[in-house]
N, C-alpha and C positions, 0 to 999 in steps of 0.2 A: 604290587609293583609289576606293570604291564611286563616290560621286558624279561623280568627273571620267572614271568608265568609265560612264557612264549613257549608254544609246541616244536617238536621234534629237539635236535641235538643244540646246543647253545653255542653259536660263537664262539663266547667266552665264560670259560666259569671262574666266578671271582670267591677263593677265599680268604675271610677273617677270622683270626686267632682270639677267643676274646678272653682275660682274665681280669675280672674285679672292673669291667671299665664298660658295661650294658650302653650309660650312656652315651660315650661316643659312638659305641654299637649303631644307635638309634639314630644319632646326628648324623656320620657318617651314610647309613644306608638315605636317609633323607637327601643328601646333598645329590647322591646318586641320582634316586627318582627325580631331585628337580632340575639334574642337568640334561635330562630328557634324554637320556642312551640311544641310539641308534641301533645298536648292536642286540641281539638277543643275548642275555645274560643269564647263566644259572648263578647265582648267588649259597656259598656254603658258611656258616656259623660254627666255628668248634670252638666249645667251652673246656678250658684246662679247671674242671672243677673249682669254681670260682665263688660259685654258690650264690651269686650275684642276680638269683631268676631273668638271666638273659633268652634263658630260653620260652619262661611265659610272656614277656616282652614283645617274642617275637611272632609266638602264635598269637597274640593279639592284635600286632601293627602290622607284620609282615608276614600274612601265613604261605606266601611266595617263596621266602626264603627255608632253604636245607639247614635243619639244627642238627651237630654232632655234639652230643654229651661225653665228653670220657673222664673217665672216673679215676683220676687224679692227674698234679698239673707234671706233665714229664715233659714241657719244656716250648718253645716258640717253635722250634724246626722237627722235634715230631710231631706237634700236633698238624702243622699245615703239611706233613706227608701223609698222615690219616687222611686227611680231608681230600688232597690230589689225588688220591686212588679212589676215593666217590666219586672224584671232577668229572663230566660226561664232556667238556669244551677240549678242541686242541688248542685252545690258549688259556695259559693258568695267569689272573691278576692275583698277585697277593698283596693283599693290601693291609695295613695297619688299621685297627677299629678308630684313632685319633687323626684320621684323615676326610678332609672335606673337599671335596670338588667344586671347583666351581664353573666348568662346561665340561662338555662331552669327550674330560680327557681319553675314555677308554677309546673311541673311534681313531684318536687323531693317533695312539701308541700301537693301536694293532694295523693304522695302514703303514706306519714307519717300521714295524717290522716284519712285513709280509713287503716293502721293498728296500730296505737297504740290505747290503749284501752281507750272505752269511748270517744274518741277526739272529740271535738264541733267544738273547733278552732286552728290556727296552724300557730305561725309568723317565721318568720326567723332569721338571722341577721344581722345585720343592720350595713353598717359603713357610717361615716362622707365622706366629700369629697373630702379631706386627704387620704381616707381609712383605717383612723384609725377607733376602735370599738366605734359604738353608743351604750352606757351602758344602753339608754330609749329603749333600743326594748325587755328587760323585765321591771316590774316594780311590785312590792309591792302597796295592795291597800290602798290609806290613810288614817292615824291615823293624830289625833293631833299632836303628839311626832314625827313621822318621818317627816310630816311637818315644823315643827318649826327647826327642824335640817337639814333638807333639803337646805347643803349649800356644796361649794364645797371643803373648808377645811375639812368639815368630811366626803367626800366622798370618799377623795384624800387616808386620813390618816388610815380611817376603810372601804376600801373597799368590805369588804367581811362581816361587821357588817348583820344582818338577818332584820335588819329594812329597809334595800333598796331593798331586795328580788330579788338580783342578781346573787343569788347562779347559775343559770342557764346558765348562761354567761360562768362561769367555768366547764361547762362540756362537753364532748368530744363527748354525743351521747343528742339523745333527750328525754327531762327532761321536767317536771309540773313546771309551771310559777304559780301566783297569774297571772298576766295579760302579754300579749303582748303591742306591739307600734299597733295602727290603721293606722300607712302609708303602714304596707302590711298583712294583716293576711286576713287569707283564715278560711271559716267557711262556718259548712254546712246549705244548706238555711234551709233544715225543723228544726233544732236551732235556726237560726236565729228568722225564724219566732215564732217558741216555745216561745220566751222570749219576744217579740215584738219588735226586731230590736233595732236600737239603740236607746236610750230616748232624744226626742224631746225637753226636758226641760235644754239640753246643746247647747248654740250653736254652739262655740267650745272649744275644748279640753275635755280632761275628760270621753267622750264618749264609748274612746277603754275600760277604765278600766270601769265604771257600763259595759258597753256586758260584759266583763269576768267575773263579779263578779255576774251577771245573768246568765251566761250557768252555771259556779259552781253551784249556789245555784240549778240549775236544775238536775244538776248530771252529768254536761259535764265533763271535763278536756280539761285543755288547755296548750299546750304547746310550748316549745321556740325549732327552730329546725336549729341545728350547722351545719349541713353541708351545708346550699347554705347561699349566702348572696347578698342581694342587696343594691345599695349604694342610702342615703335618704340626699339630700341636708338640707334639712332643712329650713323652712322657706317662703318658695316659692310663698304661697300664704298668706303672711301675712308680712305688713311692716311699722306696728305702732308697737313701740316694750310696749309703756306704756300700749297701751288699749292690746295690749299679756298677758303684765304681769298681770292685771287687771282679764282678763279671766280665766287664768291658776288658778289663789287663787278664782275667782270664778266657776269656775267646781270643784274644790276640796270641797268646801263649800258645791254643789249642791250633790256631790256623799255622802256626808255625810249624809246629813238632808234627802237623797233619800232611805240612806241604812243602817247610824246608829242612826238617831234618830235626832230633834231637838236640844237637849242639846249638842250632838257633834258637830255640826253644829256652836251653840253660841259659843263653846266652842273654835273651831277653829277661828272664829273672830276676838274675843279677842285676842287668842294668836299670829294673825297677827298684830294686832296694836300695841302691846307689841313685838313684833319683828321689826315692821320696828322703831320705837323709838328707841331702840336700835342700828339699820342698822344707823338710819341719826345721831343720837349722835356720832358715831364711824366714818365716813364718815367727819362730817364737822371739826375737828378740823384739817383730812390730807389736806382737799383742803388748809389752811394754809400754808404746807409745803414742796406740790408737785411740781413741773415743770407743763410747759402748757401741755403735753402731758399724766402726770396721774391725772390732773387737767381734763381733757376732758374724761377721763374712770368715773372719782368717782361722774362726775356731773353727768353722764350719771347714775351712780348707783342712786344719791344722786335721781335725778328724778324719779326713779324706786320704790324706796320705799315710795318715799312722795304719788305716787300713789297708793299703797297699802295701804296706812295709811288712806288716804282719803276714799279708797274702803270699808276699817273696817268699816269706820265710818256710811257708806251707802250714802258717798258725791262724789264717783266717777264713772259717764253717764258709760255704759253698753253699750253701743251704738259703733263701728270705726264711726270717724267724715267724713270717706272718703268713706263708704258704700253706 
């Protein structure tokens, strides 16, 4: 890959976190080279002991790109702080292995933040694999209240409501987010490192928004940037959906009790175990009346919140069973 073999300092250094998922690795670095980078690129690989031979993969296809091996997976936000302190670029992309490019988004994110003002950091947007719009490549940082309404009836209905912090999605030029999605945002390293990188007391999820909600308190800005887009599968490296869900209500917890206090933190809790009661109360009496086929969607729900319920309670392992 010409650009990521480019002499002297790089631009940019871009790293990917990779567990159990080589092959988007492979697609992913692919999309890169064919969207022909302009920029000189150092490209870094850290494997969360995945055992997945991502790393003979790569000495084979791409012997351009930097391999970090670390010997067990201790999570999405320390491995890419390992890998940032290799970074030699004053601009870190961190990118998701289940993400594809399809032009030279890095060029168009590192001239929007080297000029809009104050910028730390700078994502793009995001679509499904559809190519319809991913709505998570901005987000609002959580409260209780947008939490506990965080469903997709009221997302469908009040799209444009200011407690999902979407507002960015609908504009034509580039606009202040509360947070970006961390499958691609570009930030600059001496920010990064300003803030200490991402907080090691997530493993995953949650991550992107404490960075954003640390370069703000620092006096960043951070912004959503409309005109390039790369398309985020989703999912890629993650295929327990309970211990997901589990996560997700736990990094939300952790960005609480990290950044509003204890009591919001309890407070959030609660108001998940008084949520999924109400999810599996409303759930069990359609399994009653559905067919086999939305009988197989609402177990799937129904397992979903029982796991969350459990989670409240501090009775459900923190641990994938497949790690």
């Amino acid at each position: 890959m010409t650009a990521a073999e480019s002499s002297g300092t790089p631009e940019v250094s871009i790293v990917i976190v990779n567990w159990k998922s080589a092959q988007y690795v492979r697609r992913c670095l692919e999309s890169i080279q064919g969207a022909r980078p302009s920029l000189s690129l150092e490209i870094i690989v850290i494997d969360n002991a995945s055992g997945d031979d991502c790393g003979e993969m790569l000495s084979r296809e791409f012997p351009g790109v930097i391999f970090m091996q670390s010997g067990e997976n201790g999570g999405f936000a320390r491995a890419n702080n390992l890998a940032a302190q290799k970074a030699r670029g004053p601009y870190l992309l961190l990118l998701n292995p289940d993400t594809e490019f399809r032009e030279d988004s890095i060029r168009i994110m590192f001239d929007r933040i080297n000029s809009l003002p104050a910028a730390g950091a700078v994502g793009p947007r995001l679509l499904n694999a559809d190519r319809s719009l991913q709505t998570s490549c901005v987000q609002s940082f959580p409260t209780v209240i947008n939490q506990v309404l965080a469903c997709e009836f009221f997302r469908r209905i009040f799209p444009r409501w200011s407690i999902w912090g979407l507002a960015p999605l609908y504009a034509s030029e580039p606009s202040q987010a509360e947070a970006v999605s961390g499958a691609c945002i570009l930030v600059k390293k001496e920010a990064f490192d300003r803030v200490g990188g991402f907080g090691d007391y997530y493993f995953m999820y949650g991550e992107d928004l404490d960075l954003c909600f640390k370069l703000r308190q620092a006096g960043y800005r951070v912004y959503h940037i409309p005109e390039t887009t790369i398309v985020h599968f989703g999912g890629g490296s993650t295929n327990n959906s309970s211990f997901s869900n589990v996560m997700m209500r736990e990094s939300v917890y952790r960005f609480l009790q990290h950044n509003r206090g204890n009591f919001s933190a309890a407070s959030y809790r609660m108001a998940m175990a008084a949520a999924s009661v109400v999810r599996v109360l409303l759930i069990l009496p359609l399994l009653a009346v559905s067919g086999r086929a939305g009988n197989r969607l609402r177990l799937g729900s129904l397992r979903k919140w029982l796991a969350i319920f459990r989670w409240s309670l501090g009775l459900q392992p923190l641990t994938p069973a497949h790690s």
